[in-house]
Each structure stands twice: as structure tokens, then as C-alpha cells.
C-alpha positions in Angstrom: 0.0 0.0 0.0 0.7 3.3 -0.3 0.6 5.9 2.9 -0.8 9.4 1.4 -1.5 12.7 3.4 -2.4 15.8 1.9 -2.5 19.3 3.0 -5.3 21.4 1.6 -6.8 24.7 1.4 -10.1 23.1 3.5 -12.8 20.3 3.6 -14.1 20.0 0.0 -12.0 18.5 -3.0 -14.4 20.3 -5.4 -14.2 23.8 -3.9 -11.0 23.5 -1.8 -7.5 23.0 -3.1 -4.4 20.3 -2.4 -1.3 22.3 -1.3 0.7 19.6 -0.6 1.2 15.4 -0.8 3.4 13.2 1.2 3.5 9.7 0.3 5.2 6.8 1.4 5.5 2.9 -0.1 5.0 0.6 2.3 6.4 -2.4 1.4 10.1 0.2 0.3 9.4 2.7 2.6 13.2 4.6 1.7 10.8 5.3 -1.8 8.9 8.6 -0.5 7.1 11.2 -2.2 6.6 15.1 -1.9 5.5 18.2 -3.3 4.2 21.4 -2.3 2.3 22.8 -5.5 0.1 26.3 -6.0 -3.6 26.2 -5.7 -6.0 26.2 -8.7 -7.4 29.5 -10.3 -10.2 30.5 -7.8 -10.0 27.5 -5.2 -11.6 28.5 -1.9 -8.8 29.1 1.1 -9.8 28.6 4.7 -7.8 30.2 7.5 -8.8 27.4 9.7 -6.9 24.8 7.3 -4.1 27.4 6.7 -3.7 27.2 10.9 -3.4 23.4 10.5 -0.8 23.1 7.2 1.3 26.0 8.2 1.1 27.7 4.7 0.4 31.1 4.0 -1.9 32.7 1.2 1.0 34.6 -0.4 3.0 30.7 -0.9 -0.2 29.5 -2.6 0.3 31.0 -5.7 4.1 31.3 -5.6 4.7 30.8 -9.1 8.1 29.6 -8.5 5.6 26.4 -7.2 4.9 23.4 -10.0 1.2 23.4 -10.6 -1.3 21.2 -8.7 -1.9 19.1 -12.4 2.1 18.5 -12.0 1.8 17.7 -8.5 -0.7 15.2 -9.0 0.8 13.8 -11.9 4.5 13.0 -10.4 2.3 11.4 -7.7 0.5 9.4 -10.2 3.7 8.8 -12.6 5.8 8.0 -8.6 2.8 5.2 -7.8 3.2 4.0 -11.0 6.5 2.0 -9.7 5.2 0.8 -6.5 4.1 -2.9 -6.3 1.0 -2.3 -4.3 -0.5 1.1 -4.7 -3.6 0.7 -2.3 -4.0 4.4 -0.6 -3.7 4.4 3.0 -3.9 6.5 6.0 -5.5 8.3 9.0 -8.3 9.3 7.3 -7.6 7.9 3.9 -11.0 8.8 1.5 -10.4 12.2 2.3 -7.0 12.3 0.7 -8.4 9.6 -2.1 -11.0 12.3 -2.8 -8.8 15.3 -2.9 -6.6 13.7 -5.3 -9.1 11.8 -7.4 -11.1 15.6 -7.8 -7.3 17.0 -8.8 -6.8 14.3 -11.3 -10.7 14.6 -13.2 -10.2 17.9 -13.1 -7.0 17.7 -15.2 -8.3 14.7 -17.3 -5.3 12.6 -15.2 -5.9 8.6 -15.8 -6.4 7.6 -11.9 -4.9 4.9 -11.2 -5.0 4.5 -7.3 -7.9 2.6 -7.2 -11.6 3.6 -5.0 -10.5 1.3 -1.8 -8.4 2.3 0.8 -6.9 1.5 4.3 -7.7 3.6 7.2 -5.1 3.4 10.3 -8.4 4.2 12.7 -9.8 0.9 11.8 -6.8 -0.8 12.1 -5.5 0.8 15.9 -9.5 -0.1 16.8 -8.7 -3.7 15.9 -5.7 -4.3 18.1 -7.0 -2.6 20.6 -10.0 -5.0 20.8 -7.1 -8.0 19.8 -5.4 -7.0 22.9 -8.3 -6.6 25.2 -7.6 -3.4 26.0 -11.0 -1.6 25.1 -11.0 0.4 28.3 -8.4 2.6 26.3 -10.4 3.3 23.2 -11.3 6.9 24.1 -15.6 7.6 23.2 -17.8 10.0 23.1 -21.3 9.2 23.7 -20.5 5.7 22.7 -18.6 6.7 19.3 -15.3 6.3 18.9 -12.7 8.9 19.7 -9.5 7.7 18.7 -7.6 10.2 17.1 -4.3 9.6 15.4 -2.6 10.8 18.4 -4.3 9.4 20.4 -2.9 5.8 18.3 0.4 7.0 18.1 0.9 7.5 21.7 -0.4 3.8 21.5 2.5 2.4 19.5 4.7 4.5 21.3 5.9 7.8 19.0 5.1 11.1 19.8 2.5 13.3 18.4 3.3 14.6 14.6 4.9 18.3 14.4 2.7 21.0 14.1 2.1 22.4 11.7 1.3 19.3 10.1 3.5 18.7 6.9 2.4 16.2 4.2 5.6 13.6 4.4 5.5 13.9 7.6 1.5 12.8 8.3 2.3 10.2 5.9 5.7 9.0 7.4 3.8 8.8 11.0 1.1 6.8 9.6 3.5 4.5 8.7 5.2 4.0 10.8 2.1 3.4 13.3 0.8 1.0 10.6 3.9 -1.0 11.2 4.2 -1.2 14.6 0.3 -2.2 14.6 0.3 -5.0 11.9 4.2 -6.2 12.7 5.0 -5.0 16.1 8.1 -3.6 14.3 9.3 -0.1 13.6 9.8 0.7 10.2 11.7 4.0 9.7 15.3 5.3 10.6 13.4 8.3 12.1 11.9 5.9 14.7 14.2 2.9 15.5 15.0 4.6 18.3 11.7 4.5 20.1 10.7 1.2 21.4 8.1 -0.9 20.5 5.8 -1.0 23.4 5.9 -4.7 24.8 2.4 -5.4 24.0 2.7 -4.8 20.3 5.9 -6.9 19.6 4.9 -10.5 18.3 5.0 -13.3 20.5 4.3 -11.3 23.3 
């Protein structure tokens, strides 16, 4: 699979804009992706969104930037190499969406496929695997288990803020790892142990 995060200019791929993509490959994650790109003629900008990614309106149309319909395209023409190229992530259909939108609206074959792997589901699982519901965190009986909240469960810290596209999608990984294998995956982390629980065998 491929781990995907995108930065964008708010909620809504058909109004709102991707200002960045970090991916990483699974299955060779030293093969990463990234690009920060300008906006499309008249997307919507959200200050609220801007707070999150860290970007400014001024860098959105910095014409020293490639395009978004290059941006998504080297991510396309990238993914094209990878063996498996299943989007995954924290909250993967948002980023499918967002780049799906990018790629009709440039006429871009997609070739990422409309499934996806969502890290959420898969900390829930091992949670319930490992009996330990009474640390799923709910609200009114919905679940509330944030990515944080699952990376404090495999034991790395909170992503930097502002969030950063390779970044979120480095993280994920690395959480997806440590959840499926009980094994780090990245140089970034090896030096954060695996809690005890998570290791195989154990």
C-alpha cells in the first residue's frame, strides 16, 4: 500500500485545493514522495486549514511552485513503480477524494484505485485483539480515537505541528507497522521502542 497525506486549502475537493502530498511505499518505505504545489485558479482558502498546514496565502500562488496538475501527476507517474499502490492513512477517503477531484479535473488517468486502508480501523482492531477496550477513548459511545491518540499507542510522539504532508504520511506508517508487525519501520523511529504489547509473540 501506499501511505498518502495531503495538505489542503479546507474540507471539499471540489471547492478546496491540495497544497501539498506526502506519500510513502509501504512495502520500500526509503521510496517517499513530496510536493508542495500552488492552488488552482479561484480554489476556496480557509484560515482554519491554513492554521493546520502552516502555509500562508501569499505561498499559494508562488509561481516559483509546480502546478497542482504536475503535483498530481508525479504522484501518479511515482505510484506507478510501487508494487501495491492501495491508498492508505489516518483518514484515507479524504486524501483519495482530494486527489481523485485533482486528477478529473485535469483529465489525469487515476490509477490508485476507489479502496483504501484507514489506520483508525486498524489501531480499533488491536485494541479490541489486545483486550484493552477500556483505552479506546468515546464520546457518547462513538469512537474517539484520534491519530494521536494511536500514536501514543504504539509509542511515538505526536506529529509536528504544523502538520507537513511527508511527515503525516511518514507517521502513519510507521504506526501501521508497529500495529500489523509489532516492528518499527523507519530510521526516524528505531529509536523509540516498541511498546511490549505490540511486539509479536508477546
Amino acid at each position: 500500500m501506499i501511505v498518502v497525506d495531503v495538505e489542503t486549502t479546507g474540507l471539499n475537493p471540489k471547492k478546496h485545493s491540495i497544497v501539498s502530498i506526502g506519500a510513502v511505499e509501504f512495502d520500500d518505505p526509503e521510496n517517499s514522495f513530496y510536493v508542495a504545489c500552488r492552488v488552482f485558479d479561484g480554489a476556496d482558502v480557509s484560515d482554519e486549514a491554513l492554521a493546520i498546514n502552516g502555509f500562508s496565502r501569499e505561498s499559494l500562488a508562488n509561481p516559483r511552485k509546480p502546478t497542482l496538475e504536475s503535483a498530481v501527476k508525479s504522484l501518479l507517474e511515482w505510484s506507478a513503480n510501487c508494487n501495491y499502490r492501495t491508498i492508505a492513512g489516518e483518514n484515507p477517503t479524504f486524501d483519495r477524494d482530494f486527489l481523485r477531484a485533482s486528477a478529473e479535473r485535469y483529465n489525469l488517468p487515476w490509477t490508485l484505485g476507489r479502496r483504501t486502508v484507514d489506520l483508525h480501523s486498524v489501531s480499533y482492531a488491536k485494541h479490541l485483539e489486545l483486550g484493552k477496550h477500556n483505552k479506546l477513548p468515546l464520546k457518547d459511545g462513538v469512537s474517539e480515537l484520534r491519530a494521536d491518540a494511536t500514536y501514543s499507542f504504539v509509542g511515538i510522539p505526536e506529529e509536528p505541528k504544523p502538520h507537513h504532508a511527508l511527515n503525516g504520511a511518514k507517521w502513519e506508517a510507521e504506526a501501521f507497522s508497529r500495529l500489523l508487525y509489532g516492528k518499527s519501520l523507519l530510521p526516524e523511529f528505531t529509536h523509540l521502542p516498541v511498546p511490549d504489547y505490540l511486539r509479536r509473540g508477546v
